[in-house]
VEXNU-27092 format. One record per residue (C-alpha): x, y, z; residue in three letters. Coordinates in steps of 0.5 Angstrom, whole numbers, plus 500, padded with zeros to 3 digits. Layout:
% residues N
X,Y,Z,ALA .
...
% end
This chain:
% residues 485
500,500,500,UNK .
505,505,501,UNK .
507,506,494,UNK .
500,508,492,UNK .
500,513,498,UNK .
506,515,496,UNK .
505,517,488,UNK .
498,520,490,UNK .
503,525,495,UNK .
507,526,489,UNK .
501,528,485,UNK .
498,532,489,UNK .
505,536,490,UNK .
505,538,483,UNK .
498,540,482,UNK .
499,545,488,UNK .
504,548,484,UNK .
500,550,478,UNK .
496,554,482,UNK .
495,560,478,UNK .
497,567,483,UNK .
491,570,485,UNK .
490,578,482,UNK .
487,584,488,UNK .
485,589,485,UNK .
486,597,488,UNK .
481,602,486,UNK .
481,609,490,UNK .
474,610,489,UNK .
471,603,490,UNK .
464,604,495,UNK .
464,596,496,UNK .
472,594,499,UNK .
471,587,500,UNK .
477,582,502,UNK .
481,579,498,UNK .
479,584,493,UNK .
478,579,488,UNK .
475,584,482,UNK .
474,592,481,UNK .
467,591,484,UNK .
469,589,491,UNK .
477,593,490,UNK .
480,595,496,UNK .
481,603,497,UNK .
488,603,498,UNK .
494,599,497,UNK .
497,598,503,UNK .
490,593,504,UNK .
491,589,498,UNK .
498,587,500,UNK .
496,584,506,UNK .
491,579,503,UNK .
496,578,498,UNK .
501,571,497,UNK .
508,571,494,UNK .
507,571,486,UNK .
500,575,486,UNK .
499,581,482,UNK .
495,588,486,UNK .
492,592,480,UNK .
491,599,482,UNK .
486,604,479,UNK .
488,611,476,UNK .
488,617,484,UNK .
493,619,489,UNK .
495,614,494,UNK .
497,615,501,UNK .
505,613,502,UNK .
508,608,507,UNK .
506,602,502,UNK .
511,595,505,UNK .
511,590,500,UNK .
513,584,505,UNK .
513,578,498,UNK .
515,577,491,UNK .
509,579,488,UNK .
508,585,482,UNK .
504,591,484,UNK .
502,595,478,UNK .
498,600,476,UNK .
493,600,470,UNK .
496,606,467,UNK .
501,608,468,UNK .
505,614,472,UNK .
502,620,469,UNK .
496,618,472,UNK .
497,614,479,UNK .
501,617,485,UNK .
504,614,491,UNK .
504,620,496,UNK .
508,620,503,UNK .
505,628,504,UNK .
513,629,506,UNK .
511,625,513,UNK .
516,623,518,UNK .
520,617,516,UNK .
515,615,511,UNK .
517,612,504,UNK .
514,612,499,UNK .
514,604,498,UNK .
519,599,501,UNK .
520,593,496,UNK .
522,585,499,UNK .
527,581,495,UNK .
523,579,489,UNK .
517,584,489,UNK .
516,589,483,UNK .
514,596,482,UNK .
511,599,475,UNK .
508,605,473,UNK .
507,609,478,UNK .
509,617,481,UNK .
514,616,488,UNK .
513,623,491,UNK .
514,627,498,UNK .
517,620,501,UNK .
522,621,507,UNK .
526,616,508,UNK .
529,617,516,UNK .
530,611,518,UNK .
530,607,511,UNK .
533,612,506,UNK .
529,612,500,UNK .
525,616,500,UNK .
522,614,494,UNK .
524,607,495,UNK .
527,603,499,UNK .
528,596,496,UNK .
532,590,500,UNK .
536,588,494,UNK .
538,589,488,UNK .
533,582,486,UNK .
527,588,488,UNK .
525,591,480,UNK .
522,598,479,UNK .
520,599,471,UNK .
516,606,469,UNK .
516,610,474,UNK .
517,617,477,UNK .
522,618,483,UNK .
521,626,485,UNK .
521,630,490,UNK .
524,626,495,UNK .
527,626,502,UNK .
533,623,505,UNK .
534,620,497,UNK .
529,618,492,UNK .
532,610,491,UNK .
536,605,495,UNK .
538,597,492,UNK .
532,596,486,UNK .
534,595,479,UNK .
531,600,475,UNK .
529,599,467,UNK .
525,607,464,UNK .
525,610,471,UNK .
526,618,472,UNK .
529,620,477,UNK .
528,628,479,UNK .
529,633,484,UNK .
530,628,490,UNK .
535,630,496,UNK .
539,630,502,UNK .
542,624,498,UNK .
543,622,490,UNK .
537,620,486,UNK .
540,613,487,UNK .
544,608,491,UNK .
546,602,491,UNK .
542,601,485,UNK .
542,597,478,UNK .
540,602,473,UNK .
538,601,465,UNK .
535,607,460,UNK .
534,611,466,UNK .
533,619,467,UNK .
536,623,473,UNK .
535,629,472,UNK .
536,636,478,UNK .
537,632,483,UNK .
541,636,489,UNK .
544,631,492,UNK .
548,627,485,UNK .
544,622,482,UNK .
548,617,483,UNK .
552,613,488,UNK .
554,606,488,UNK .
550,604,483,UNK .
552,601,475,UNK .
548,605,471,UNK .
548,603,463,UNK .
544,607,458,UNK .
543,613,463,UNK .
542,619,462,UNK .
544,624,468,UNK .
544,631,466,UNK .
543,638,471,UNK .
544,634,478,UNK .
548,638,483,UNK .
551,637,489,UNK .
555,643,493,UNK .
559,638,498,UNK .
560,632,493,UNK .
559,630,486,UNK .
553,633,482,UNK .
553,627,476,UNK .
555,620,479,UNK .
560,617,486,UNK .
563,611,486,UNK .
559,607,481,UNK .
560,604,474,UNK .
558,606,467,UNK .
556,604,461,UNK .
554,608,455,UNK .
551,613,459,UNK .
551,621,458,UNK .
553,626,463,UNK .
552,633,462,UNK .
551,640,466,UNK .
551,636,472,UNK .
554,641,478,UNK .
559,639,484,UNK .
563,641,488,UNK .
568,635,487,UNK .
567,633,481,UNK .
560,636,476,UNK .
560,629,472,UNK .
563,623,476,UNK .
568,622,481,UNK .
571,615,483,UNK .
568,611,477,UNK .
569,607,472,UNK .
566,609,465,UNK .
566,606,459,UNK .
563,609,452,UNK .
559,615,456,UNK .
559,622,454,UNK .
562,627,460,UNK .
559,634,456,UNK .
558,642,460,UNK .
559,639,468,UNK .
562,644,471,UNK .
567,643,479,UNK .
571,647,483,UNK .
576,639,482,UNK .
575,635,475,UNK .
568,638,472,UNK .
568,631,467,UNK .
571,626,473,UNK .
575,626,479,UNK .
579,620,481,UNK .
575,615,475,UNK .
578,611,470,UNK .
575,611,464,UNK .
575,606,457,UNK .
573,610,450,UNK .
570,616,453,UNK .
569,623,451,UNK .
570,629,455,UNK .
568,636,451,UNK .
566,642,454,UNK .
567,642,461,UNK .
570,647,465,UNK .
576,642,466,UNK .
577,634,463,UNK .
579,630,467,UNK .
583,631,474,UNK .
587,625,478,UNK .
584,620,472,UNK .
586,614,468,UNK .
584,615,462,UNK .
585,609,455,UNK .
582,611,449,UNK .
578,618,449,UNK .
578,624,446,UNK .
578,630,452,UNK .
578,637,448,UNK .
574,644,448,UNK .
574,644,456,UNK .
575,651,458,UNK .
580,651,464,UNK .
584,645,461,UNK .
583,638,458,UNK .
586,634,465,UNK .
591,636,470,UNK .
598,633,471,UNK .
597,628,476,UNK .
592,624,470,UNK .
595,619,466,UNK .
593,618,459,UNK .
593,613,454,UNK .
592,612,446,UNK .
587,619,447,UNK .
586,625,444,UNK .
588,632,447,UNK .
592,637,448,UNK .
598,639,450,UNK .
600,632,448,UNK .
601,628,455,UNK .
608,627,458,UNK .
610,620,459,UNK .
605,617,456,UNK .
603,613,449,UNK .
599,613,444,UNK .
596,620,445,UNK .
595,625,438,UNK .
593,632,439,UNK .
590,633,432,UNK .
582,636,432,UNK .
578,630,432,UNK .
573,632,427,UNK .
567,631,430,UNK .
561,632,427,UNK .
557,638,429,UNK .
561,640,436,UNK .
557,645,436,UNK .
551,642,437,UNK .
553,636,441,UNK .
554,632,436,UNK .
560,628,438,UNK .
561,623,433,UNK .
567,622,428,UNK .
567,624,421,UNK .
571,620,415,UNK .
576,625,417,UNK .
578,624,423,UNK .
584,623,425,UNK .
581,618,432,UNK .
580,613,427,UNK .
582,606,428,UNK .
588,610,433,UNK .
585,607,440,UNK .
588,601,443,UNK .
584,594,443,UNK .
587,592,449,UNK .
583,597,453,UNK .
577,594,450,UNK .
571,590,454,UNK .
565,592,452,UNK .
562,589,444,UNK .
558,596,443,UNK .
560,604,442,UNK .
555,609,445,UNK .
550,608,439,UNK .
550,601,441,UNK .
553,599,434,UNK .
559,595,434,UNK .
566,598,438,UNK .
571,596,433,UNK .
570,596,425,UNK .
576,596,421,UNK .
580,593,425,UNK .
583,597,432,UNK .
578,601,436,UNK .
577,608,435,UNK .
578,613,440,UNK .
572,617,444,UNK .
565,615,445,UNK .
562,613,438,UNK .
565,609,433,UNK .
566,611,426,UNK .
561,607,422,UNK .
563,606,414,UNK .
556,607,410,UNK .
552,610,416,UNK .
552,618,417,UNK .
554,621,423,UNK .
550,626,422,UNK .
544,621,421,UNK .
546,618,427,UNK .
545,625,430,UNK .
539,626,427,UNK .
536,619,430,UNK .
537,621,437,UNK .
535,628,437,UNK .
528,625,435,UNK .
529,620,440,UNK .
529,614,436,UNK .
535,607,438,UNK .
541,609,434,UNK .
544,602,434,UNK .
541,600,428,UNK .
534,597,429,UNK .
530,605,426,UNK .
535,606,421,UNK .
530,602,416,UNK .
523,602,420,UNK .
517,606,419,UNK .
516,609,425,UNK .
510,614,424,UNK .
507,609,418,UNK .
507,614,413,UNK .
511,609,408,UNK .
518,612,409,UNK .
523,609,413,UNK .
527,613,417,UNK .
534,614,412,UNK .
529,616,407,UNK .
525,622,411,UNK .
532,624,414,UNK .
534,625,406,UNK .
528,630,406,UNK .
528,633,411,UNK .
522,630,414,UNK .
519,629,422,UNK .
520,621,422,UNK .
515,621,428,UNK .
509,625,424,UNK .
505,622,419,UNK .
504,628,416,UNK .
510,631,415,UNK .
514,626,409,UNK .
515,627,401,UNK .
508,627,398,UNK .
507,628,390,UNK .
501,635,391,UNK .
499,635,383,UNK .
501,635,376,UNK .
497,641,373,UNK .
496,641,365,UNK .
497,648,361,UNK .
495,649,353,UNK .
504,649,354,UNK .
506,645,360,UNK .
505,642,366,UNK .
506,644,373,UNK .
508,639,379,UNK .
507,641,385,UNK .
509,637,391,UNK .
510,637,398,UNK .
518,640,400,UNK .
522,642,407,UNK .
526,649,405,UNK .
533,648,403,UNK .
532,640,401,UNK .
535,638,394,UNK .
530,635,390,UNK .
530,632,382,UNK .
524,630,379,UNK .
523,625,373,UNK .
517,623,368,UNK .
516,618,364,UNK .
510,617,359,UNK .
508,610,361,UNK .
510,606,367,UNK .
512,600,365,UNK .
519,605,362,UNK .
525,608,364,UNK .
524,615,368,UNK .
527,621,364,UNK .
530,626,369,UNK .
527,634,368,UNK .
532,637,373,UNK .
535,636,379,UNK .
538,641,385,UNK .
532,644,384,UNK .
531,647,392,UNK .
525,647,396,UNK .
521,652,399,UNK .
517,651,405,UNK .
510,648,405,UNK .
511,646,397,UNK .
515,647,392,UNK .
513,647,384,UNK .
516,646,377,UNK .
514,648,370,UNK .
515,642,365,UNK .
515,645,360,UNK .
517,640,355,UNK .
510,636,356,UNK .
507,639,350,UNK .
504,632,346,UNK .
497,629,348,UNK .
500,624,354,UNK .
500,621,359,UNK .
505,624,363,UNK .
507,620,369,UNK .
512,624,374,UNK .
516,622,380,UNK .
520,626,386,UNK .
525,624,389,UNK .
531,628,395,UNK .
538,627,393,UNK .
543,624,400,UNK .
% end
């Protein structure tokens, strides 16, 4: 009898480990809260309620309002809204040793505003998470005392205006926005894809402390020892307009094909391989820095691989910084000094052979100025939008950069408006960006080669018009417009 029994114990262990979790849902405006909250007729009116009746692996779904603070989530469960964060606030009101939300190992945050939280005795707080292993994905972290996260991974968070401690600690961030923090944006953290951008500190650094870096961008970030990073190791960031009483870009960091411009000083007290330091106002590095296989002036004393020509950036003056054909930071860095696969755009690091020096790697065959123009509409410049149509309008977005047109407005894109007969010609008319190159051709059946009627012909802005003056037969006439690269 005891096998039976035994395979009947099995069985049932098996089937108990398929439950589906239970969802509770949180609705501030709910006129029948009913425990376990099971649906938005008997939903809990405050999160703190649905978390207590909620079991590891449940989801708590809350409903659009503001929320009181002080939310402990105690398992591994998901807590989220329904909206997103623009519409659903957590809200400590600034109360005495209040955060926001307290997150166990394994619990999950997404799509919600974290403010007025004062974190005394947890610091955080926005949030105080037990480790790294509790996740935050799409919220907004502002306006919060003592620090606005500590522990958490973070994915497409914001973190704003947090301080009496950085916008981050002890945190693993990605695709993230830190931005006017007072207190620096980041401590002790690893950061990739970040953006920390006009953070200040008057005690200590205004960008990021004793954290690590990957592919990131500091600028007009404001400290008294160091505005862009002080003892950090960076790799593929931009450190551009951080200004510092000691090393405005970095302060005590070592940094791996990096790009320091702009500054009121480059780099001080740093290790620097393979990076470009130019344009910084009161000095590209200080002495005690060491410098290999980088571009700067004056060339650095005993040291290897330095050049000091102009690195022929793009467009410096609008913070374009990647390389031109020309430049002479091409294929000029060092491959032993190389440990990530991707440069800044998240394109391969090494083409051609040997690593280039700065953040960008220059792409054969993909315009820097193209590059540029992805970012400036916010579009992924590591290959994947250089050919998707993002506002559906028939063009990819190499083709609208051609024409001069907005890739995330259907309405803006090359567009025949009319071909109009005269008793002696036929006027085109087609929809143009002003200073845009145009060439138009026509054909009498669409089953021939097009002949070219002009080309540099320049557009106004709305539409441009060309007279074919050469249409004279009784047609028909087909005609096609085109934007040269």
């Amino acid at each position: 009898m005891k096998n039976p029994i035994t395979s009947t114990f099995i069985i049932l262990l098996l089937a108990g480990s398929s439950l589906p979790a239970a969802t509770h849902y949180v609705s501030v405006g709910s006129t029948n809260p009913t425990p376990p909250y099971t649906n938005w007729v008997s939903a809990a009116t405050n999160i703190q309620d649905a978390l207590n009746v909620a079991a590891a692996n449940d989801v708590v779904l809350v409903s659009d309002g503001e929320y009181p603070g002080g939310v402990s989530v105690t398992n591994a469960l998901a807590l989220l809204s329904v909206n997103g964060p623009e519409f659903t606030t957590i809200n400590a009101h600034a109360a005495f040793n209040v955060n926001c939300v307290s997150l166990a190992d394994g619990a999950s945050l997404t799509g919600f505003t974290l403010t007025n939280g004062y974190g005394y005795d947890a610091p955080g707080g926005g949030v105080s998470c037990a480790s790294t292993n509790a996740f935050l994905t799409n919220c907004i972290i502002v306006w919060n005392y003592l620090g606005g996260a500590v522990g958490g991974t973070l994915y497409n968070c914001t973190l704003s205006r947090n301080s009496t401690g950085p916008g981050a600690t002890d945190s693993i961030l990605y695709n993230c926005t830190l931005t006017g923090n007072f207190s620096g944006a980041a401590s002790a953290s690893t950061l990739y894809n970040c953006t920390l951008t006009r953070n200040s500190w008057s005690g200590m650094v205004g960008g990021a402390f004793s954290s690590t870096l990957y592919n990131c961008t500091l600028t007009q970030n404001d400290g008294f020892n160091g505005g862009g990073a002080n003892s950090c190791t960076l790799y593929n960031c931009r450190l551009i307009g951080n200004t510092s009483y000691h090393g405005a870009g970095a302060l005590n960091c070592t940094l791996y094909n990096c790009t320091l411009a702009g500054n009121s000083l480059g780099a001080y007290a740093s290790t620097l391989f393979n990076c470009i330091i130019c344009f910084n106002t009161n000095g590209n590095y200080d002495a005690s820095s060491k410098l290999s296989y980088c571009a700067t002036t004056p060339l650095p004393m005993n040291s290897v691989g330095n050049i000091t020509d102009n690195p022929q950036f793009v467009d410096y003056t609008n913070g374009n910084l990647r390389l031109q054909s020309n430049s002479p930071c091409i294929n000029a860095g060092n491959n032993a000094y190389v440990t990530t696969a991707t440069d800044l755009d998240g394109r391969p690091r090494i083409v051609g052979g040997t690593v280039d020096m700065g953040a960008y790697e220059f792409q054969p065959g993909v315009s820097g100025a193209f590059l540029g123009w992805l970012q400036q509409y916010g579009l992924p410049t590591d290959g994947s939008a250089d050919y998707a149509d993002s506002d559906h309008d028939v063009l990819n977005n190499w083709q609208e950069w051609v024409c001069g047109t907005n890739p995330t407005n259907a309405l803006s894109a090359l567009r025949m408006v009319s071909a109009l007969p005269t008793s002696t010609n036929v006027t085109v008319r087609w929809q143009s960006v002003a200073g845009v190159n145009y060439f138009l051709e026509r054909s009498g059946d669409l089953g021939s080669p097009f002949t070219l009627l002009g080309t540099n012909i320049l557009g106004q802005a709305g539409t441009t018009s060309y007279a074919d003056t050469n249409a004279t037969s009784a047609g028909p006439f087909f005609y096609r417009v085109g934007a040269k690269p």
